[in-house]
C-alpha positions as CSV (number, residue, x, y, z in Angstrom):
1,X,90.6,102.7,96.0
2,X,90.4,100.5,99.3
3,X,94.4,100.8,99.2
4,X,94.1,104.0,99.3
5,X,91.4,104.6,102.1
6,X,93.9,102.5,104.5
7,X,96.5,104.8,103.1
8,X,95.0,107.7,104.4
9,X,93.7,106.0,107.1
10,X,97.2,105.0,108.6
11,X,98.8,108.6,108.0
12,X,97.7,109.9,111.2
13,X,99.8,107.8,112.5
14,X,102.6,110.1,111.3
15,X,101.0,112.9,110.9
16,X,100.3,112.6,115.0
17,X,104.0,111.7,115.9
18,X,103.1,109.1,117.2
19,X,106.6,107.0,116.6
20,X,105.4,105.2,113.6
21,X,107.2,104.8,110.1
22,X,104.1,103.9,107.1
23,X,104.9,102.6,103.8
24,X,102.5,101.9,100.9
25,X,102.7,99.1,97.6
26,X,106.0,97.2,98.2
27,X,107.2,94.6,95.9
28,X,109.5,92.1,97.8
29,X,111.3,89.2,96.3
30,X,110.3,85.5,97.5
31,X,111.5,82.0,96.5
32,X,109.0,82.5,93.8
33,X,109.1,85.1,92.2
34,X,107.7,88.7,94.1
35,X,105.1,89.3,96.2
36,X,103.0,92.3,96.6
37,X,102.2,94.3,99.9
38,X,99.6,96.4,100.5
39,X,101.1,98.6,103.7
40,X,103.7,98.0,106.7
41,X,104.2,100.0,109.7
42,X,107.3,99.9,111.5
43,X,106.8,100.7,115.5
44,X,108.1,100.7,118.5
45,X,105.9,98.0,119.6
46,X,106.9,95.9,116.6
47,X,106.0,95.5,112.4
48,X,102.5,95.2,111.0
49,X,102.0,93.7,107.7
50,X,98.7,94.7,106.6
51,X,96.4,93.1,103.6
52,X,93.4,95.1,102.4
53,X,90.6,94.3,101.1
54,X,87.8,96.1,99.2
55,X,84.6,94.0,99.4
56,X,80.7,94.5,99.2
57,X,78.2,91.9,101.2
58,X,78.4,88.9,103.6
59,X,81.5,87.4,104.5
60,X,82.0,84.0,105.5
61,X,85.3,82.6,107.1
62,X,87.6,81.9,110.0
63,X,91.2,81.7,110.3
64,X,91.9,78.1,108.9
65,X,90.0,77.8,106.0
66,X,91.9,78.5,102.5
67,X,89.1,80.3,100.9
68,X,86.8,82.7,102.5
69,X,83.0,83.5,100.8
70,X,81.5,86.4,99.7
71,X,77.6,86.8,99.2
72,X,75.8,89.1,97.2
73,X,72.9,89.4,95.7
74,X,72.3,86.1,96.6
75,X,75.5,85.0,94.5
76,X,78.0,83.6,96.2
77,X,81.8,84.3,95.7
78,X,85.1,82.6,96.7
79,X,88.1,84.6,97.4
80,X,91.8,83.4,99.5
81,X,91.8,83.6,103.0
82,X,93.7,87.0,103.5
83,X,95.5,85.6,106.5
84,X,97.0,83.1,104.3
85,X,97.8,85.4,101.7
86,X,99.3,88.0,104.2
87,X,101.9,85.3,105.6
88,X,103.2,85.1,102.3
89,X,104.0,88.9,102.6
90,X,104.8,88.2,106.5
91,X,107.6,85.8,105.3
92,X,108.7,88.2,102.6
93,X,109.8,90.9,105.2
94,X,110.7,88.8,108.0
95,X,113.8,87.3,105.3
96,X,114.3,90.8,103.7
97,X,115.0,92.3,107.2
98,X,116.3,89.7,109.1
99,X,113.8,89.5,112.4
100,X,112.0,87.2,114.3
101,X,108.4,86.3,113.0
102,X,106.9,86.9,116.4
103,X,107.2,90.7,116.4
104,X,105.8,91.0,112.9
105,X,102.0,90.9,113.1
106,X,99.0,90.3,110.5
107,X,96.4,92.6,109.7
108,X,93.0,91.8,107.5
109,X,91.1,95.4,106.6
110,X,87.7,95.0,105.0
111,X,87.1,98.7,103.6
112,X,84.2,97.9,101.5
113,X,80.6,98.2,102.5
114,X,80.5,94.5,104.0
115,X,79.4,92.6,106.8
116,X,81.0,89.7,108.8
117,X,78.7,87.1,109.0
118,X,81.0,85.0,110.6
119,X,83.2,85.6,113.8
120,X,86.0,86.8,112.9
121,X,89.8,87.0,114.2
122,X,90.6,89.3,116.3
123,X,93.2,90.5,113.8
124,X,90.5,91.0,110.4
125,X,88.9,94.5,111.3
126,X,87.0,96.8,109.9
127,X,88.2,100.4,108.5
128,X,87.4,101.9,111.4
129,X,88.7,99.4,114.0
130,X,92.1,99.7,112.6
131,X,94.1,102.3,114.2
132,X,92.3,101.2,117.6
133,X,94.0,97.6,116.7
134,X,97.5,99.2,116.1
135,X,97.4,101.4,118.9
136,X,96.3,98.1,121.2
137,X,100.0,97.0,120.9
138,X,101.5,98.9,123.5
139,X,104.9,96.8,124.6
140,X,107.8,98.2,123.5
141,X,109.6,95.1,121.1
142,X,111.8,97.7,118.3
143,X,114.3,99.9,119.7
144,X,114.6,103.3,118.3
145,X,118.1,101.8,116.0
146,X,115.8,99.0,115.0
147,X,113.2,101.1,113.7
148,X,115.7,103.1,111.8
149,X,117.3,100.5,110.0
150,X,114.6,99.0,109.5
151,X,112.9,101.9,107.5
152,X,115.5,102.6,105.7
153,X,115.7,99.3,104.2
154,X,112.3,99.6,103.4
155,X,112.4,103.2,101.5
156,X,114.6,101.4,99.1
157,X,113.5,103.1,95.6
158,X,113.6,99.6,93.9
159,X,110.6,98.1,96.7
160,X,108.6,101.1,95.1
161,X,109.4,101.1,91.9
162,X,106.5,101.7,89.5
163,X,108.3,98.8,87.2
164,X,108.2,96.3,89.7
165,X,104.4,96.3,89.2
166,X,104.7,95.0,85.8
167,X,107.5,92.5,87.2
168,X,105.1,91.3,89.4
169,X,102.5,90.5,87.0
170,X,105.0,88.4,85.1
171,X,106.4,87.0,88.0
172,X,102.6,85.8,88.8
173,X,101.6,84.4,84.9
174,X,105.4,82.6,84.8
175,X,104.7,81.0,87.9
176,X,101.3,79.7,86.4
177,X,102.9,78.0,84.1
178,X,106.4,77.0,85.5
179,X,106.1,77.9,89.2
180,X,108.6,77.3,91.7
181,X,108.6,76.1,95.3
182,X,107.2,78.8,97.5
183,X,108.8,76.3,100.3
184,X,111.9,76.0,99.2
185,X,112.6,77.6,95.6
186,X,113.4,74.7,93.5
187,X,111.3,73.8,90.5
188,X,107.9,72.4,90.7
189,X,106.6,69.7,89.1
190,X,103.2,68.3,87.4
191,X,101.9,65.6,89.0
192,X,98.5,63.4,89.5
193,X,96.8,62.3,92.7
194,X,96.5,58.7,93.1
195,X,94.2,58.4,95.9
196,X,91.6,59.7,98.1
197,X,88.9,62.1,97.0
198,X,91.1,63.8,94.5
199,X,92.2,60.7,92.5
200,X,93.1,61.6,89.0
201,X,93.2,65.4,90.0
202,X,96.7,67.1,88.6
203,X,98.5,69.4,91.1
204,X,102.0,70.7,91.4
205,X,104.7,69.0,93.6
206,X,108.2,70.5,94.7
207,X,110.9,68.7,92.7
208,X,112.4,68.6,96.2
209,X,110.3,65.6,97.6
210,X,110.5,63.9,99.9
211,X,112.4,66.5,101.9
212,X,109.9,69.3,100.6
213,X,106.2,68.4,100.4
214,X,105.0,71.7,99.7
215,X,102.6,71.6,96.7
216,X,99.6,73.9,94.7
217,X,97.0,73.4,92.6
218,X,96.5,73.1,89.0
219,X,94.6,76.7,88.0
């Protein structure tokens, strides 16, 4: 439902010729496994990789920490930093089309009835504040041959594909279990931390160590 709301939301921004190119639910491929995206634009004044969100209450959080909180009816709730998650999807289109990572920008929507509690990035809005924050981009960074490739890479049936849902899924329980490198792409591997606060705690390690440190937690 809050996917849907930004869907509708961002429309006018074809429906108003306004040089913009929308797409809705991709599945791209990462080094582990598929990632999904909630909506991309493709402009003239560059590519915005947007993360929704659907949320009722307070909400806690700033750009660096991993997990933002949600508080309602006096319970409190934890739930991934959307910017984090949304550079995973940044990533994912930067390699699929080949561009810089500086003209592809991050966007958190909270379409919920909720209420930042905390200041906020510039770059997490509100439903309403969204198209304003689009529209606030105004140097031209995509010419019009850009912008045509580009969306034609990205109306690609098999980025849309109702299967890839169920892929995805999959993708998501297998890397549970066996993940791979999000870094890198080679096999992880379970290990235990032998000191500081987290001694005896098991997380995942890239099998690629020393020369990849990237590692996750144990779920």
């Amino acid at each position: 439902m809050g996917e849907r709301k930004v869907q509708n939301k961002i429309a006018k921004l074809v429906v108003n010729q306004e040089g913009y190119q929308v797409f809705n639910d991709l599945t791209l491929d990462t080094p582990d496994g598929t990632t999904q995206i909630d909506h991309i634009i493709i402009s003239p004044f560059g590519i915005f990789v947007i993360e929704t969100k659907n949320l009722t209450g307070w909400i806690f959080g700033n750009t660096n920490q991993k997990q933002w909180t949600q508080t309602i009816y006096g319970k409190k709730y934890r739930f991934q930093n959307p910017l984090h998650q949304n550079y995973k999807h940044i990533k994912a289109v930067q390699n699929l089309l080949g561009v810089k990572e500086s003209i592809i920008f991050s966007i958190a929507v909270f379409v919920g009835k909720s209420e930042f509690k905390t200041e906020m990035p510039s770059n997490v809005v509100e439903l309403r504040d969204l198209l304003p924050l689009v529209r606030s981009h105004e140097e031209v960074i995509l010419s019009d041959q850009d912008i045509e490739a580009f969306s034609e890479e990205l109306s690609n049936p098999v980025y849309s594909d109702s299967s890839n849902q169920s892929k995805h899924i999959e993708n998501l329980q297998n890397n549970l279990e066996n993940p791979i490198c999000p870094r890198c792409g080679k096999a992880m591997i379970l290990r235990t931390s032998r000191k500081g606060s987290s001694t005896g705690a098991e997380f995942w390690g890239c099998s690629g160590f020393p020369v990849c440190k990237a590692t996750k937690k144990c779920q």
